[in-house]
C-alpha positions, 0 to 999 in steps of 0.5 A, spaced: 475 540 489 477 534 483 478 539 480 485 542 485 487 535 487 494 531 483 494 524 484 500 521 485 502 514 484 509 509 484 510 505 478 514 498 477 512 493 471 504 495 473 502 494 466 496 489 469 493 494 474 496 501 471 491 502 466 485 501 471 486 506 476 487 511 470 482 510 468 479 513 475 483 519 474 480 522 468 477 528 471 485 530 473 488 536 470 495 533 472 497 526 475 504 526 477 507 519 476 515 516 480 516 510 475 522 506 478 525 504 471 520 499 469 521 494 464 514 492 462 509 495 457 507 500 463 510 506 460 507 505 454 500 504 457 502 512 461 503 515 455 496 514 453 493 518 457 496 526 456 496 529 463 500 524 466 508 526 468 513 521 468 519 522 472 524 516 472 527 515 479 531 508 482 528 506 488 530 506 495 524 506 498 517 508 498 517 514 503 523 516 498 519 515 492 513 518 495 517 524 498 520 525 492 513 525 488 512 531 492 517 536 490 514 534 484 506 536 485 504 543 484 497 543 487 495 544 494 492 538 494 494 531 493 491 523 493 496 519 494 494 512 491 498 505 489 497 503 482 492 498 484 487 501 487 482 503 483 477 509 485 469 508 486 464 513 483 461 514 489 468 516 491 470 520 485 462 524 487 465 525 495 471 528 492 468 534 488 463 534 493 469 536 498 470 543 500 477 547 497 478 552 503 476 547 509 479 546 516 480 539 514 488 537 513 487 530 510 482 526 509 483 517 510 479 512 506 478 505 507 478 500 502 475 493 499 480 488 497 479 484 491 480 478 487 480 479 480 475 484 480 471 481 485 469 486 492 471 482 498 467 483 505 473 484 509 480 486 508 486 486 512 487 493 510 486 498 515 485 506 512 490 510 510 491 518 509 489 518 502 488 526 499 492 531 504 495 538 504 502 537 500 506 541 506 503 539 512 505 531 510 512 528 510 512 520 508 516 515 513 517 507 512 514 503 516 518 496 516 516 494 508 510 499 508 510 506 508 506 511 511 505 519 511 504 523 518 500 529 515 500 535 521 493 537 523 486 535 522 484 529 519 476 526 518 474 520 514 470 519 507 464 515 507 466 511 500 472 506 498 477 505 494 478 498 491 485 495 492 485 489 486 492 487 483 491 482 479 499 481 477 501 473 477 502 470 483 509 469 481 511 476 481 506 477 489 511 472 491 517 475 489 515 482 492 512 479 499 519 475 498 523 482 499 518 485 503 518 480 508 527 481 509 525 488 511 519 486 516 525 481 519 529 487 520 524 491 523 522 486 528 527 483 531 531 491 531 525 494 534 524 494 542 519 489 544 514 495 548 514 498 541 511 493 537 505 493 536 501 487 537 500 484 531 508 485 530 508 482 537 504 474 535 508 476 528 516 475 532 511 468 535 512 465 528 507 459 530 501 462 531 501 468 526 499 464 520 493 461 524 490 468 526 490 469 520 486 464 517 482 465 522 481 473 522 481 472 514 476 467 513 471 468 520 471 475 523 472 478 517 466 473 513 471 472 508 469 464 508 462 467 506 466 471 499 466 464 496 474 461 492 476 469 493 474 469 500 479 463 501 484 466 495 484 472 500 486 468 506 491 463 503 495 469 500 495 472 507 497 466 511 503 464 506 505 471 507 506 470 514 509 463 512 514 466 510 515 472 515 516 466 520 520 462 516 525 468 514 525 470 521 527 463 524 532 463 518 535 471 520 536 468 528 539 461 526 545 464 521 546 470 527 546 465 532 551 460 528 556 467 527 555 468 534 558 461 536 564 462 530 566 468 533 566 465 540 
């Protein structure tokens, strides 16, 4: 089934990952790229490769992007990847070995997570809904993430993808900076009994980033992974560092304008 799947794929400045995850995709006929006006070599990097189509959009957010990527895709199928997630070859095997006219509307995949190239144990990263039937899915944001609601069944593939941004850790910080203002908004505008639970021990502030550590280096094995296991957990917890130093900053200027106006 390769063969009838367009991979769409979101592009900002992703000139370090960009030419790995295409590289993965070379028994596309057609791939449909949404670039939100990249500055670096990412653009230069896509014209290399002759079945990808650029289209140029300002972000908004990634549901609008990813929603947009759809009007674009003229298949019936589509696989939905960021441009850091790398496929497997046991992944690609899977793919073609899945049936065109199935009753399955959309397929989940999980992941590995990777430092440098490295495959870790564990990761943070649930499965996603990755290939889909284009007219049964429609995307929404979800706090800084988004997700696609995809109408009827859905089964799950066997194989991995690998999800290895090897972009600075200054532009990571620069990301998780702006993504952590909208995790703020979603936490402290959402009703609590809406709240997942980790959202919930997230709004806590203290305990999130020591569940974390924990999570990452013991339940997950990441302390068995070596530097990367410990790279891994250290980046998670300063992401959740800055959520709770965000969320008290949100609360303190919003209980300070309270009292101005009182």
């Amino acid at each position: 089934m390769r063969e009838e799947i367009t991979p769409l794929i979101l592009t900002y400045n992703e000139a370090p990952n960009i030419a790995r995850t295409l590289e993965k995709l070379h028994w596309a006929i057609e791939i449909v790229v949404i670039d939100s006006y990249s500055t670096d070599t990412t653009l230069e990097i896509l014209s290399y490769y002759p079945q990808v189509k650029i289209f140029q959009r300002k972000f908004d957010s990634f549901a609008g992007q990813c929603n947009y990527g759809l009007t674009k895709i003229l298949s019936q199928w589509v696989l939905s990847l960021d441009a850091d997630y790398v496929l497997t070859d046991e992944l690609i095997d899977e793919i073609q070995a899945l049936p065109a006219d199935s009753d399955i509307d959309s397929y989940s995949i999980r992941f590995k997570y990777c430092v440098f190239g490295q495959p870790l144990r564990g990761t943070l990263l649930p499965p996603r809904k990755v290939i889909y039937k284009k007219e049964k899915a429609i995307y929404q944001d979800d706090g800084h993430a988004h997700r696609v609601w995809v109408d009827g069944k859905s089964a799950m593939l066997s194989a991995y993808i690998h999800h290895d941004d090897q972009k600075p850790l200054s532009r990571w910080l620069w990301a998780q900076d702006r993504y952590m203002v909208i995790e703020v908004k979603k936490l402290l505008e959402t009703p609590i009994q809406e709240l997942s639970w980790s959202d919930r021990i997230r709004k806590q502030k203290i305990l999130a980033p020591v569940i974390i550590l924990f999570y990452c280096l013991i339940l997950k094995g990441g302390i068995f992974d070596g530097w990367g296991g410990w790279y891994y957990a250290f980046q998670r917890v300063l992401a959740e560092i800055l959520l709770a130093t965000r969320l008290i900053e949100t609360e303190k200027l919003s209980l300070c304008k309270h009292h101005k106006i009182n």
